[in-house]
N, C-alpha and C positions, 0 to 999 in steps of 0.2 A: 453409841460407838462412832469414831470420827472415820468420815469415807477414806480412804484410803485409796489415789489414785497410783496407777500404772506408774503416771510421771514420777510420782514420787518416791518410789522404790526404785526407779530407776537413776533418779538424783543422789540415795541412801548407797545403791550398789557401787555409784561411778566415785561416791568419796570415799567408801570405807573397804572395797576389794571385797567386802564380802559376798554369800550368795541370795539369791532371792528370796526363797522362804524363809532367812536367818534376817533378812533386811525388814522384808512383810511383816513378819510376827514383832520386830521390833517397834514397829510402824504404829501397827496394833495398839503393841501394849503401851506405846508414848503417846495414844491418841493423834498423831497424825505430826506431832511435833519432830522435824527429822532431828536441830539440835539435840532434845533429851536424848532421841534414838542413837544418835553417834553417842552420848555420853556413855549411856546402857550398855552398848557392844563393846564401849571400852571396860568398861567392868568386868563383863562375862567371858569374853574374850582375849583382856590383854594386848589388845590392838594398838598399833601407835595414833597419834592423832593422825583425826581424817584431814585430807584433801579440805580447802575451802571451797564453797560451795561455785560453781562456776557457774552460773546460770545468770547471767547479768542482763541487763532489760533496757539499756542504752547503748547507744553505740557513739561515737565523736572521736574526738581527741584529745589529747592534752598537750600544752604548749608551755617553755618557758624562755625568760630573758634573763639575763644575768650584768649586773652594771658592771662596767666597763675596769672598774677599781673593785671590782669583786666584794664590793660592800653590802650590797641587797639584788634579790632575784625572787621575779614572781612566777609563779605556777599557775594553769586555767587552765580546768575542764570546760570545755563546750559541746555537748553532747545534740547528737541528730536519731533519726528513727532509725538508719539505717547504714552501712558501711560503705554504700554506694554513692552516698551523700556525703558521708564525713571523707571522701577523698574529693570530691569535687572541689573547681579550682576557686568559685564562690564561695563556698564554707568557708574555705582555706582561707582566705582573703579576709574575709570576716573576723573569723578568729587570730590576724594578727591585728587588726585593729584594736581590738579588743584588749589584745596583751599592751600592745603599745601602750593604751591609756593609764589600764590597769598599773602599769611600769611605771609610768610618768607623774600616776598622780599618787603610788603607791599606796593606791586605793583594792583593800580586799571586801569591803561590803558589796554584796553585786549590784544590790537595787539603786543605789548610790551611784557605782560605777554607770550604769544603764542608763540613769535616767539624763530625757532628750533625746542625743543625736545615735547614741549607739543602737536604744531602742528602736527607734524608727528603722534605722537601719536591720536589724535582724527582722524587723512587722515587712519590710519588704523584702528581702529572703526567704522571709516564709512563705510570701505568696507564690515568688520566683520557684521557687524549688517544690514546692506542695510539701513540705514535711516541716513536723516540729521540730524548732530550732532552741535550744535554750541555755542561758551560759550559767551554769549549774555551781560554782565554786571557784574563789582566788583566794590564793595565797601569798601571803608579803613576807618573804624569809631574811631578816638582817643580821650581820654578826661581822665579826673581823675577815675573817675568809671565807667568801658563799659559792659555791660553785655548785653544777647541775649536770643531769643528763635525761636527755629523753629517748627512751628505745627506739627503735628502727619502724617498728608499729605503730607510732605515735599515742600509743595506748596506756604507756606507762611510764611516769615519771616521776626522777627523785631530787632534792635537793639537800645537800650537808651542809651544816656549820662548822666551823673549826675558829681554834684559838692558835694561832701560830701555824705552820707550814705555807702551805700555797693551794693555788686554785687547781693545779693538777691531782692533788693528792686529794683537794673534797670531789673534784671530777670523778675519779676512780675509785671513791668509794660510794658515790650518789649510781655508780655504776652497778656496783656491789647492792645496795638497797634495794633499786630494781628489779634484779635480777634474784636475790633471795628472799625479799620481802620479811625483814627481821621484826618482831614486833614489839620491842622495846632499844633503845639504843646500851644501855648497861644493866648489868642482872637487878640492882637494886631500884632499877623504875619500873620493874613488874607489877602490876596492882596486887595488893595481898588476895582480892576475891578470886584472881584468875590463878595464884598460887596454891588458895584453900581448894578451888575444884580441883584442880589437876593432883592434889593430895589425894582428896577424896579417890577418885577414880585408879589412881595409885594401890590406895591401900584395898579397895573393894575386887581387885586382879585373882585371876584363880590361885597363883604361884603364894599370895598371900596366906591364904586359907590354915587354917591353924594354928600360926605362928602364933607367938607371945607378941603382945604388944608391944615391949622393946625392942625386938626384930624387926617387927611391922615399919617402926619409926623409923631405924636406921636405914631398912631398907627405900624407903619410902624420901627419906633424905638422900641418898645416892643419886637417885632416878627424878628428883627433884632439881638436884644440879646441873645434872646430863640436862632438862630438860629447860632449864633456866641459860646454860653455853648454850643450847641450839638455837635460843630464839631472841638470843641480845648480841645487836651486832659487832661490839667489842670482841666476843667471843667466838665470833663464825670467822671460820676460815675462808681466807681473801679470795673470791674467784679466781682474778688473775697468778695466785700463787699462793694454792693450800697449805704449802708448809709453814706459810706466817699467817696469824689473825688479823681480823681489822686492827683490835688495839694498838697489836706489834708493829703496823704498819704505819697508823700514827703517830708513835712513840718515838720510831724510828725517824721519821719527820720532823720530830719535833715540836710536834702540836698536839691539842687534845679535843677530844670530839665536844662538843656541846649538846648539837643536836639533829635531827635529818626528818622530812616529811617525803611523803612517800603516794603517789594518785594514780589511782588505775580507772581507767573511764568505768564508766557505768556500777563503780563497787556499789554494794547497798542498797540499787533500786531493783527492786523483783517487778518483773509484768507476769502477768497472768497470761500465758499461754494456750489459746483455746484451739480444741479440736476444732476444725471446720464445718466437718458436718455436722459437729453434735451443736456447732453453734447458729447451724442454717435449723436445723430438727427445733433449737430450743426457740426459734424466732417464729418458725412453722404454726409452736401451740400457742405463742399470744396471739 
């Protein structure tokens, strides 16, 4: 049976609202997998999708530059151990060189970008600063109209393409991408596997339960659409003004989306978070 820690029900609780012993036995029976466990609750449950997981294990920034004719604009994470770090006025300084180059040589390979002078220079920051320093990911975004924004946190950053309008309009929607995090740009770039889960889970719902099959189906396509508008950004309504959607906003514009990338520092990387004392205890018995 997989150990099943505290944290971990308490990561199940904090993205699915549910209760404790309904997260545990989830926990339980997925063997310790919190994925399957949210898929589970959503079956038995009926539950909407959970919260993504927040538990990120980096800290830094993210940076971007946008050329001057709005033709290409790159994106860089540079991530540090801690948030106290990634404000200092050395990181900071770092991390525009960094873009600089990145810009200039519209170079997204990092090791590429790195190697020589850049490197040297982060091996001596690292000393300076005592923390690991490491520039994690760039992006080279080209197209007719490219425009950007980066949140006020420096934590999160979007970039749109567009075919026609202007750079206020991919501005205000790379604003939109951050702020909602959509995760397709139109309904039909959904992957089919993320479509057949969310079927599945659909039709396994209490509400389901007896129905005929053809019911099943219809119902199950209904709540398949709702769930395809909620998470393609043509379809979500504009932050700055719900009563139109993205699409209607670039339509209205006169341009039409292509594409938009989307960096939140540290997505992806999990640290292992140790108790202290159980890691002082477990150092005790070697």
């Amino acid at each position: 049976m997989a150990n099943i820690s505290a944290a971990m029900v308490k990561e199940l609780r904090e993205r699915t609202g549910l209760g404790m012993m309904e997260c545990k036995k989830a926990l339980v029976e997925a063997e310790g997998d919190i994925d399957k466990a949210i898929d589970d609750l959503r079956k038995s449950s009926g539950m909407k999708a959970a919260k993504k997981a927040s538990r990120v294990a980096a800290d830094g920034v993210v940076s971007v530059k946008v050329a001057d004719d709005n033709s290409y604009a790159v994106v860089v994470e540079v991530n540090s151990e801690t948030d106290f770090v990634a404000r200092d006025d050395n990181f900071l300084g770092f991390v525009a060189k960094v873009v600089d180059k990145a810009f200039a040589d519209k170079q997204s390979d990092v090791a590429a970008l790195m190697a020589g002078e850049l490197e040297s220079a982060r091996e001596a920051l690292v000393q300076k600063i005592g923390e690991n320093i490491s520039v994690r990911r760039i992006m080279v975004v080209e197209g007719s109209v490219v425009d950007g924004y980066v949140h006020s946190n420096n934590r999160i950053a979007a970039l749109v393409v567009l075919t026609g309008g202007d750079a206020e309009v991919a501005r205000d929607i790379s604003m939109h991408v951050a702020a909602v995090n959509p995760r397709v740009a139109k309904p039909e770039d959904m992957p089919q596997e993320e479509l057949d889960r969310e079927k599945e889970i659909i039709k396994a719902q209490p509400d389901m339960e007896g129905k005929p099959e053809e019911i099943k189906e219809k119902m199950a396509g209904g709540r398949l659409k709702k769930f395809l508008s909620e998470n393609s950004l043509v379809e979500q309504p504009f932050v700055k003004n719900p009563e139109q959607t993205v699409g209607q906003l670039v339509k209205a514009a006169g341009a039409e989306l292509v594409s938009f990338v989307r960096i939140e520092v540290g997505e992806g990387i999990e640290v292992e978070h140790k108790d202290f004392a159980a890691e002082v205890a477990e150092q005790l018995k070697g």
